[in-house]
C-alpha positions, -999 to 999 in steps of 0.1 A, spaced: -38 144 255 -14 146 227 -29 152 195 -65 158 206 -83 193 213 -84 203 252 -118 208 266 -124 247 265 -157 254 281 -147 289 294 -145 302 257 -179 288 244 -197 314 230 -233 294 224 -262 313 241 -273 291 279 -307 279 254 -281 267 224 -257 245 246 -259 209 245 -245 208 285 -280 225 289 -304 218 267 -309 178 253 -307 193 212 -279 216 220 -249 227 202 -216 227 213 -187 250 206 -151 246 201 -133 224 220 -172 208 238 -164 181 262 -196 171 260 -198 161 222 -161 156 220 -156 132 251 -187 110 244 -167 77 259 -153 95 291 -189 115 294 -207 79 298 -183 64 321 -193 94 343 -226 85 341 -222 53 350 -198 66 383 -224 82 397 -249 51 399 -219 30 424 -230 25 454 -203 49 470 -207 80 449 -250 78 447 -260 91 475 -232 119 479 -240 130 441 -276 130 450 -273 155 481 -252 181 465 -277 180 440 -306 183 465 -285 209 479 -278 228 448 -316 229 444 -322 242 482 -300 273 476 -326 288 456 -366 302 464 -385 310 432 -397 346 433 -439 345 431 -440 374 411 -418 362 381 -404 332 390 -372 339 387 -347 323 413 -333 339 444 -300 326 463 -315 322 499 -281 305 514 -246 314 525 -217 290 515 -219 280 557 -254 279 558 -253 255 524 -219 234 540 -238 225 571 -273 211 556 -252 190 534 -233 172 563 -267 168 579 -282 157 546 -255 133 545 -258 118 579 -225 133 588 -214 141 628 -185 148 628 -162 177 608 -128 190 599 -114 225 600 -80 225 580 -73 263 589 -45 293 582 -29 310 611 -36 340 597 -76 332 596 -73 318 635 -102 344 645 -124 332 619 -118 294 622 -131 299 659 -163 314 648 -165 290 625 -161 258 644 -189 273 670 -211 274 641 -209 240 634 -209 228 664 -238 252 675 -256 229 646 -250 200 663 -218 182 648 -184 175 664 -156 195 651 -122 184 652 -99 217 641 -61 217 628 -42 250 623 -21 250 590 15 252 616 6 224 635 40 209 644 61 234 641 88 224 617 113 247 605 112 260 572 149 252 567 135 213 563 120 220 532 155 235 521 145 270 522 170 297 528 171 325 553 161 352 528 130 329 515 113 336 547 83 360 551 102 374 583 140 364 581 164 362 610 144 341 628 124 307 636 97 299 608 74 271 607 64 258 577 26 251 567 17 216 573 -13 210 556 1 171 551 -4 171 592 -35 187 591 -51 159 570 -33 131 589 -46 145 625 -82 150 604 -77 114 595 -70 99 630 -103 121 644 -122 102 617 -135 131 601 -164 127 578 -159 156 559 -133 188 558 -136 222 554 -112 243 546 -107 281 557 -80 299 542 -49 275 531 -23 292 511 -25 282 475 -3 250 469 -2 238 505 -47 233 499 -32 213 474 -16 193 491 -46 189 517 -66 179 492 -44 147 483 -34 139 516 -73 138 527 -94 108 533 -127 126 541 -143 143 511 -132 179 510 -149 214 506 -135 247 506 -151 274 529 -127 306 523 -103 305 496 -72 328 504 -64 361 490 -49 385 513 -52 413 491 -89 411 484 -103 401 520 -102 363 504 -123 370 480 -107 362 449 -135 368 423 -129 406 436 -95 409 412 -114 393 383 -148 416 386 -123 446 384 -102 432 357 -100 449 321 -107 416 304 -133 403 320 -154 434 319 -148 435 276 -158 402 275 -193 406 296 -197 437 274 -183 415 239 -214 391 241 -249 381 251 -259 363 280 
């Protein structure tokens, strides 16, 4: 992208009635995607009319909508729907049987709750712990002192395992619950099935990682700096 302005939505100070994203005569700010990226915003258009896109585009749309009731009294919208709740009616929107848990170690207690709940929904869950296959750190080239606990055996985390064992169970979609930032990464591209993110790690803020940006200094000046 040499040359040409990077996309910069997070710093677009338009009002939610003035944006073009939003509104069809909208505006756009510096660095709009939108108005800048006219070619690359139609050939997404057209992706999501091919026959193997449609109908997954369409139910996270129809599932977008479902996490909301409109309030009687003012109309205004009310989130009626947990990120489980919301994971499971989209694999039964889309047909799906039969899911994935790509899971930490350190979130085994959770993954187990969260397996019955899917299963207690009616799908098939085929589950992978992140040091499945127990390969020594030291493959990877790491020394002694770059373990968490030196002086002794360390497996690494194996998230490309965890996708290949997702793989052979013929997953239709995976869920993950707590990989360590990097090795989701790596999930992610090793995955066949279509992948969604149930916990994101943060072990400081009980994985809840908007937590350190609620209480940052920044973020509260800039809620404070303009109009929403």
């Amino acid at each position: 992208m040499s040359g040409k302005r990077l996309p910069d939505c997070a710093h677009c100070d338009l009002e939610r009635s003035e944006r073009i994203c939003l509104v069809p005569d909208g505006k756009g700010g510096r660095g709009c995607p939108s108005l800048g990226n006219v070619e690359a915003v139609q050939e997404a258009a057209a992706r999501y009319r091919e026959e193997d896109l449609a109908p997954f585009a369409c139910a996270a749309s129809r599932q977008e909508a479902a996490g909301y009731d409109r309030r009687e009294a003012d109309g205004a919208l009310v989130p009626v729907r947990t990120r489980i709740e919301e994971t499971c009616e989209f694999a039964a929107r889309m047909g799906y049987r039969r899911i994935g848990l790509a899971f930490c170690v350190g979130l085994r207690a959770e993954a187990r709750v969260v397996a019955d709940i899917f299963e207690s929904r009616g799908f098939e869950v085929a589950s992978v712990m992140c040091k499945a296959g127990g390969i020594a750190k030291e493959h990877l080239g790491l020394e002694d002192g770059e373990k968490i606990r030196p002086g002794g055996f360390e497996a690494i985390c194996n998230p490309v395992l965890q996708a290949r064992l997702l793989d052979d169970a013929q997953t239709e979609l995976n869920v993950v619950v707590g990989l360590c930032v990097g090795h989701d990464a790596i999930f992610f591209r090793h995955s066949r099935a279509p992948v969604t993110v149930l916990a994101a790690k943060d072990r400081v803020t009980g994985h809840n990682p908007l937590a350190a940006v609620y209480t940052s200094g920044s973020y509260w000046a800039s809620v404070r700096g303009r109009k929403k």
